[in-house]
Each structure stands twice: as structure tokens, then as C-alpha cells.
C-alpha positions as CSV (number, residue, x, y, z in Angstrom):
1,X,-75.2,-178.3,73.4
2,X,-75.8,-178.3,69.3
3,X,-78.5,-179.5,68.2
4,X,-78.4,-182.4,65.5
5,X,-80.0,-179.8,62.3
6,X,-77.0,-177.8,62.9
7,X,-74.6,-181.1,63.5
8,X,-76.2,-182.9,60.4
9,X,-75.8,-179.7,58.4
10,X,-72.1,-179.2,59.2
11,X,-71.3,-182.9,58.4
12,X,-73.2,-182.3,54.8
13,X,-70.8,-178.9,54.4
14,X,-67.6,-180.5,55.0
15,X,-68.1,-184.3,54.5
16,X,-66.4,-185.4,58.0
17,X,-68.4,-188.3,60.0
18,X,-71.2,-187.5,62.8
19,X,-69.9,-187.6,66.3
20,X,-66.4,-185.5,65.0
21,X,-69.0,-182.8,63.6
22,X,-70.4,-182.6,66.9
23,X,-67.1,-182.7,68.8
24,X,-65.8,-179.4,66.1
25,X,-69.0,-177.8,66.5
26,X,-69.1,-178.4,70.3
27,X,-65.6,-176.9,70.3
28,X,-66.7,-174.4,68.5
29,X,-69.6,-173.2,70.4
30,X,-71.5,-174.1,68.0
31,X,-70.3,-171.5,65.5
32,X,-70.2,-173.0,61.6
33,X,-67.2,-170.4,61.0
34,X,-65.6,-171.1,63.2
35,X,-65.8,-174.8,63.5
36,X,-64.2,-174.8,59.8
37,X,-61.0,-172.9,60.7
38,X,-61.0,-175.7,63.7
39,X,-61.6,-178.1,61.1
40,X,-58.6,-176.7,58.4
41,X,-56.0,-176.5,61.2
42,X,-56.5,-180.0,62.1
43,X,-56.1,-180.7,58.3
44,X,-53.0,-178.9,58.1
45,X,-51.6,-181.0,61.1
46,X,-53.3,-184.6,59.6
47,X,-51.2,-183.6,56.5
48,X,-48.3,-183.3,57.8
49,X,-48.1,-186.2,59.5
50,X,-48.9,-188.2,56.1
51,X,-46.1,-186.3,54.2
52,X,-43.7,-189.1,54.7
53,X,-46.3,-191.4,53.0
54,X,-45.3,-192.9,49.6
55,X,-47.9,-192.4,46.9
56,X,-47.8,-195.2,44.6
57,X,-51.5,-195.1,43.1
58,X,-53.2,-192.6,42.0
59,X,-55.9,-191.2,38.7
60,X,-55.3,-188.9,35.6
61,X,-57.9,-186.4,35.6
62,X,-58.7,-184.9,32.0
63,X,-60.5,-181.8,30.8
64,X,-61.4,-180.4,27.5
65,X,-62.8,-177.3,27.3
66,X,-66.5,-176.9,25.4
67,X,-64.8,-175.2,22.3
68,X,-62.4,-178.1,22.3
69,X,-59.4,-175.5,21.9
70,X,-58.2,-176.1,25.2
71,X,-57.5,-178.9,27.5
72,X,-55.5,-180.3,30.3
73,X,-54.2,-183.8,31.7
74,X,-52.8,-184.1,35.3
75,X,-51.6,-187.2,37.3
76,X,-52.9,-187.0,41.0
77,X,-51.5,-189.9,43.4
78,X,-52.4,-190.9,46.3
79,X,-51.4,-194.4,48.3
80,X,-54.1,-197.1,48.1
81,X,-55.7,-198.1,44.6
82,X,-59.1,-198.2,46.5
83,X,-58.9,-194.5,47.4
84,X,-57.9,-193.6,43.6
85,X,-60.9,-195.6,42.5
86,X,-63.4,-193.0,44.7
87,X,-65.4,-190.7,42.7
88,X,-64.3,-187.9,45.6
89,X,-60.9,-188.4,44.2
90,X,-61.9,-188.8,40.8
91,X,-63.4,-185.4,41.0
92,X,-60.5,-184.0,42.8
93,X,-58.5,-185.0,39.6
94,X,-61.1,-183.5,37.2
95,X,-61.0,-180.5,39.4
96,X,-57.1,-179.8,38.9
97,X,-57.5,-181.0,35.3
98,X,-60.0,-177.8,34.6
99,X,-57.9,-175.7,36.9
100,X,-55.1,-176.3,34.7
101,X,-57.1,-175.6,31.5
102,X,-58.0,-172.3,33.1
103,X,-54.9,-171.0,34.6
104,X,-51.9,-172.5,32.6
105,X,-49.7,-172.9,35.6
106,X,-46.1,-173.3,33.9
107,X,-44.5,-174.7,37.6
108,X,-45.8,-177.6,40.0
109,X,-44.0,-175.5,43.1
110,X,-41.7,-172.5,43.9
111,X,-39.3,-175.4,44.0
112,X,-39.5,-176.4,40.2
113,X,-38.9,-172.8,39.0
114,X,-35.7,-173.2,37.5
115,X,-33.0,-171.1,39.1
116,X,-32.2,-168.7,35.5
117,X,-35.9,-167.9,35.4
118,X,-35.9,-166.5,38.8
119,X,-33.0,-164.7,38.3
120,X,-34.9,-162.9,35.0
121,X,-37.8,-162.1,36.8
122,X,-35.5,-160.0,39.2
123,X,-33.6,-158.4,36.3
124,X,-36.9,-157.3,35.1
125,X,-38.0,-156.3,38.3
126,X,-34.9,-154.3,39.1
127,X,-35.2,-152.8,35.9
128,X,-38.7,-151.8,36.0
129,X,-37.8,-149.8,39.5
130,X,-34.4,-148.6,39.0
131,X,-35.4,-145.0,38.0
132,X,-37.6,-144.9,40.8
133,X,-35.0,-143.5,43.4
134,X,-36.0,-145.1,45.9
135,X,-33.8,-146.6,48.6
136,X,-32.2,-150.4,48.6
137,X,-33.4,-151.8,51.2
138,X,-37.0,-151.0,49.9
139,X,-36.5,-152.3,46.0
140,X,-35.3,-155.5,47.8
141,X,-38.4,-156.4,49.5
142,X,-40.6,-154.5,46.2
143,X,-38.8,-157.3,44.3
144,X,-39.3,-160.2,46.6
145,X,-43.5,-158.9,46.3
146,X,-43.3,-158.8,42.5
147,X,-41.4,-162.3,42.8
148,X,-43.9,-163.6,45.0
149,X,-46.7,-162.4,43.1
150,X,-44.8,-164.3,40.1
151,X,-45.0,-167.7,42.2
152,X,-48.6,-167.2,43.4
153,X,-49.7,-166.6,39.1
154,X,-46.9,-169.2,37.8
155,X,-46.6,-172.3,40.1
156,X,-50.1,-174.4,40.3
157,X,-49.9,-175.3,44.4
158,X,-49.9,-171.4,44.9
159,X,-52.4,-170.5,42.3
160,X,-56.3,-169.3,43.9
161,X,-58.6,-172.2,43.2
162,X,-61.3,-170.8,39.7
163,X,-64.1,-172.7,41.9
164,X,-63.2,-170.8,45.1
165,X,-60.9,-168.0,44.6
166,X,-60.4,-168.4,49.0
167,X,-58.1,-171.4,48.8
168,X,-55.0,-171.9,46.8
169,X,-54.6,-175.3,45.1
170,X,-52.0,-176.4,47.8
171,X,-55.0,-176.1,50.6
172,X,-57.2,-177.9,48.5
173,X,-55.0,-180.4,48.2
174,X,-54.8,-180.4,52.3
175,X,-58.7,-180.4,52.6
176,X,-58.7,-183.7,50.7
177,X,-56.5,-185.2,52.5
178,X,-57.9,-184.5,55.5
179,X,-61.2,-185.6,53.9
180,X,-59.6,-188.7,52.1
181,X,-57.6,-189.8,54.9
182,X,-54.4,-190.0,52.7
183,X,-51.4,-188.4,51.2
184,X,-52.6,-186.7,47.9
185,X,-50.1,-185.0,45.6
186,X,-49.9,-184.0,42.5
187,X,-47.6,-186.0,39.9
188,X,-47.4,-184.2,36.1
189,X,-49.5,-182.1,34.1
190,X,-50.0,-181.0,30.9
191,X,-52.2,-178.2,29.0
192,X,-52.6,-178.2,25.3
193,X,-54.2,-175.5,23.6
194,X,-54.9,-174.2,19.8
């Protein structure tokens, strides 16, 4: 049995209403770890039951930096106009808005990386360990790594959060919608700098 400190602290860490705290944490054994990962699996399966969801509201969330020399814009959508008027969603927008400022993602997805870019990056690639001798099979999967690592520094849904470096923007996207209770995606963006 949890007690109710450790129920009402969970429900203050992730948000979620009182009796499905105590059902995690009861599932959990009472362990706050481990109650989470409970808690992110569930998101990923909530999510993908909403992905067929149309998203026809949604918020632009704006940041300018403090020197004013940077700033970003991004569209974030979601399906009901009440949800876009919450302040959790307004900060989820503000959020991605400064994440953008920071990390100049040039790519929503893997997807929208146009199909002559790729195929640069693995010219480069190729080039850079030609004269390394080493066998096929190996620079293959050495280039699919540096590609990958191209993805995770290019596309903005496989960049590492700058407020929590242990979640990419893609599962923060999931975590709000398993907090929000709705399809979120991201629309455009836009970063302007001088």
C-alpha cells in the first residue's frame, strides 16, 4: 500500500490525476522510477492511438533571446481550441519556440530531409573513411552512425530537449499528449538570427 505523501507527490511530478497516480505507483511497488517508465509506455501507447486525429487548432509560440539577436516562431497544433487556449500548451509552444532559438534544427523529421542532402552527407562520409582500409560491410553501418548522428543534430523531433538533455523533442511531444489528452504536433517553424 502507498501512502498518500508519496501518491500526492507523484501526481505533483507528472501532473496525472489522483487515483491513476496511486494505480501507477501501486503497480509500481511503490517505486517513483519506476512508476514513470510505467507512466511513458502508457504515453507512447495513448499517442498512438491519437495519431489518426486531425489537428485543426493549435498556438504559435515565440521566443527572443535576451540579446535580441536571436529568435524563433513555431506553430504547435493540437485538436480542440480549448486545449490550445491552456497555459500547459501555451508553455509547450514557448518551450519549442526557445528550443529552436537554441538548436537551429534545419528539418521537422528524418522524413523532410530532402533526398540530395542525404545523399551528400554520405559522399562526405564515405569520403572521410575511404583511406581508412577498412572492410565494406563495416563503412556501411560507420555511415549509417554518422548519418544518424546527422538526423539526431539536424531534424527538431530527434534533437535532446536544452531543458532535459534525457528526452528528445519527439517524447516530449508524447508526454504532452499523454498529459494533454490530445494529438499535439508540430506545424512550421522559423529561426531568425543576426
Amino acid at each position: 500500500m502507498v501512502d498518500i505523501f508519496t501518491i500526492k507527490k507523484f501526481r505533483e511530478a507528472t501532473g496525472i490525476g489522483m487515483v491513476e497516480a496511486k494505480q501507477v505507483l501501486d503497480e509500481a511497488g511503490g517505486d517513483m522510477a519506476k512508476a514513470t517508465d510505467i507512466l511513458r509506455s502508457r504515453g507512447m501507447k495513448a499517442a498512438s492511438k491519437k495519431a489518426d486525429r486531425t489537428t485543426g487548432e493549435g498556438f504559435v509560440g515565440s521566443y527572443i533571446h535576451s540579446n535580441g539577436k536571436v529568435s524563433a516562431m513555431v506553430e504547435v497544433l493540437c485538436e480542440t481550441d480549448f486545449v490550445a487556449r491552456t497555459d500547459d500548451f501555451h508553455a509547450l509552444a514557448k518551450d519549442l519556440a526557445m528550443h529552436i532559438a537554441a538548436a537551429n534544427p534545419l528539418y521537422k523529421s528524418v522524413e523532410d530531409v530532402p533526398a540530395e542532402v542525404v545523399e551528400k552527407e554520405r559522399q562526405i562520409y564515405k569520403e572521410q573513411i575511404a583511406e581508412e582500409g577498412k572492410p565494406e560491410a563495416i563503412k556501411e553501418k560507420i555511415i549509417e552512425g554518422k548519418l544518424n548522428k546527422f538526423y539526431d543534430d539536424a531534424c527538431l523531433l530527434r534533437q535532446k530537449f536544452i531543458k532535459d538533455e534525457d528526452i528528445t523533442i519527439e517524447q516530449l511531444l508524447q508526454n504532452a499528449i499523454q498529459k494533454i489528452g490530445e494529438k499535439i504536433q508540430v506545424g512550421k517553424f522559423v529561426r531568425f538570427h543576426i
